[in-house]
N, C-alpha and C positions, 0 to 999 in steps of 0.2 A: 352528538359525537361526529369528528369528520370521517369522510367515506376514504377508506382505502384505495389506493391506487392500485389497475388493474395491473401496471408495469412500474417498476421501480430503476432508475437511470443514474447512478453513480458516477462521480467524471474524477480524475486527474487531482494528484495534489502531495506526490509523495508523503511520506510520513505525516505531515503535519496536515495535510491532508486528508488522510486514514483519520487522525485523531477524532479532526474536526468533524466528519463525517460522522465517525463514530456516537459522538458526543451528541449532535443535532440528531439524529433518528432512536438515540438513545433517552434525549428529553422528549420527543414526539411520542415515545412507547410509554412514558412514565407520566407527561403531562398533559397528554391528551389518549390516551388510552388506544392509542396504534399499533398495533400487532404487526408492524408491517413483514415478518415471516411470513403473513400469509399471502404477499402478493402471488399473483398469478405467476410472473413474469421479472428476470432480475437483468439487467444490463449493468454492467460496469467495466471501465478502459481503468488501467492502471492500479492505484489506489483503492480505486473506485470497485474492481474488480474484486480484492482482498474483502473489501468491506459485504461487497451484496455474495460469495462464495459463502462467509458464514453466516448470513440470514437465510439464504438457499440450504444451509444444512440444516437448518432448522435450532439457531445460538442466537442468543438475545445479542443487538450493537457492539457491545461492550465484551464480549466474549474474544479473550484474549489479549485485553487490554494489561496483563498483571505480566504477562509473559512480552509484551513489547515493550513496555518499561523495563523488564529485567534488561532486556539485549541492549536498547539505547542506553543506558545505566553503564554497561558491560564494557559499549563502543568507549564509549566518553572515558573509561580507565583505562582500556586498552591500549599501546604505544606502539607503532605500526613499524615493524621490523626494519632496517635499511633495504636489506635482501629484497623488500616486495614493493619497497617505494615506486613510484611510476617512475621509469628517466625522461628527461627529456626528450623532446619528439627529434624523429628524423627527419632526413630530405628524401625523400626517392632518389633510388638512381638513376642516373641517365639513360637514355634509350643506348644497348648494347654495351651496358656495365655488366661485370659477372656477378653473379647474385654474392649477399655479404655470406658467411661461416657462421653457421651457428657453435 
């Protein structure tokens, strides 16, 4: 059986990232018998972050994978108001313009 990691290091990968993450330390628990909840030690930047917070609470990989499909599912029908569109970017004003009115 392989040895646990005393530190476990999750990196970056938005969404598709998380999956992936998810997916790879989810076959490691199931095809090689990794518990890796029990490392000592959890680092993770971004993604990475989401993913080792729920093995830190003690949630198998996959724990909450049913509920991030709902949202991406949600995104993808969801039709993004005019109202909150982004506009187009500004210029700055010049040094000693008067600031714009909200």
């Amino acid at each position: 059986m392989p040895e646990l990691p005393d530190v476990l290091v999750c990196g970056v990968g938005g969404a598709l990232g998380e999956a992936w993450m998810r997916g790879l330390l989810n076959g490691m628990a199931d095809g090689a018998g990794l518990d890796l909840r029990r490392c000592e030690h959890f680092v993770g930047s971004s993604a990475g972050s989401i993913v080792t917070a729920v093995l830190a609470a003690g949630e198998r990989p996959d724990a909450g994978a049913r509920a991030a499909a709902a949202w991406g599912d949600a995104a993808d029908e969801t039709p993004i108001p005019s109202a909150i569109r982004p506009s187009p970017a500004r210029r700055p004003a010049p040094p000693g313009a008067p600031a714009p009115r909200c």
